[in-house]
C-alpha positions as CSV (number, residue, x, y, z in Angstrom):
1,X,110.4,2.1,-5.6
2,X,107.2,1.8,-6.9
3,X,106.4,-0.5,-10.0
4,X,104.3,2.3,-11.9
5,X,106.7,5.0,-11.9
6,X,109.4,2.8,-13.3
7,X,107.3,1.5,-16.1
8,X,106.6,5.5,-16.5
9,X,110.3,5.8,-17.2
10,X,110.7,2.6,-18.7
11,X,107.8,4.0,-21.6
12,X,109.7,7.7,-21.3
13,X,113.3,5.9,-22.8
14,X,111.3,3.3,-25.2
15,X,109.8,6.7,-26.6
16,X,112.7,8.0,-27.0
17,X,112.1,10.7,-24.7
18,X,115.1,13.1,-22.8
19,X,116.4,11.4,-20.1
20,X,115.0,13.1,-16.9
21,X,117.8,14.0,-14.3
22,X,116.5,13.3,-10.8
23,X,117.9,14.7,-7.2
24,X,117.8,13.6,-3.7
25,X,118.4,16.6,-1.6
26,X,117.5,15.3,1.7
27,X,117.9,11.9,2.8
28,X,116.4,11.4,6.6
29,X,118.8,9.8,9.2
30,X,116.9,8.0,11.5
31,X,118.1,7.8,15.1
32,X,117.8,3.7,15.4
33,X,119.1,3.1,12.2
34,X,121.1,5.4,10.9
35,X,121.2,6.2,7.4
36,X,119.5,3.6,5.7
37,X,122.4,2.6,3.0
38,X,120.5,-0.7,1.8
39,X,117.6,1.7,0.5
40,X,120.0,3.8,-0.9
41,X,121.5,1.3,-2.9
42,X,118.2,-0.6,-3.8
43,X,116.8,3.0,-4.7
44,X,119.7,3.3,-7.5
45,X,119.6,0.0,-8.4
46,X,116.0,0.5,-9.7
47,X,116.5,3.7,-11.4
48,X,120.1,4.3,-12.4
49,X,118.9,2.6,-16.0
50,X,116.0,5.2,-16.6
51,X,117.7,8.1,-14.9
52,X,120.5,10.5,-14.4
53,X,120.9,10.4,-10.3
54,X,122.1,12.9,-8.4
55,X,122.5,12.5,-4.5
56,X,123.3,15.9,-2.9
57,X,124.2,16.3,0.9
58,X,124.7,12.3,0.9
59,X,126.7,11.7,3.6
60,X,129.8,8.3,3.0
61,X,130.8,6.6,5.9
62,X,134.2,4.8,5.4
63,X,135.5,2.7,4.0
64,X,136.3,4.7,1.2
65,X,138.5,2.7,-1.6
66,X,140.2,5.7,-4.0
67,X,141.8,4.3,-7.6
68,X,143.5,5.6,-10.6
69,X,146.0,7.7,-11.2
70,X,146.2,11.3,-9.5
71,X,148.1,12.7,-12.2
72,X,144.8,12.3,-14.5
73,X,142.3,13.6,-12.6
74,X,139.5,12.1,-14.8
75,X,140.7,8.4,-14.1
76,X,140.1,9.1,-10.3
77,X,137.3,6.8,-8.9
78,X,136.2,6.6,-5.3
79,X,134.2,3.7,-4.3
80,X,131.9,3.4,-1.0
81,X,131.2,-0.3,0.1
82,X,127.7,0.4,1.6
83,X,128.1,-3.1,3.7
């Protein structure tokens, strides 16, 4: 991610500015590689602070790890191990 546009967002918060919400709608699979989950996760790692993410069309490969308790909906979390 480049260094300028998260200074950008960096001076957007420390302005006190709305809290942009940004969307990945296509992420490219590439034939040799696959999808490329180490620059997905370094992509939210740099910008999850500054931003409200949203990845549509992002597809998990197992292993899913579900928790919490399916009588509460809202305590349901699903984590992907990218590695």
């Amino acid at each position: 991610m480049p260094n300028v546009f998260i200074l950008w967002l960096q001076h957007r918060r420390n302005m006190g500015l709305p809290v942009l919400h940004v969307v990945f709608s296509k992420i490219q699979y590439d034939e040799a590689w696959g999808y490329n989950s180490t620059w997905l996760l370094a992509l939210y790692q740099s910008l999850h602070e500054y931003c409200t993410l949203e990845f549509e069309n992002v597809p998990l490969s197992p292993p899913l790890t579900f928790s919490g308790n399916v009588a509460e909906p809202s305590s349901m979390k699903v984590v992907c191990d990218l590695f």
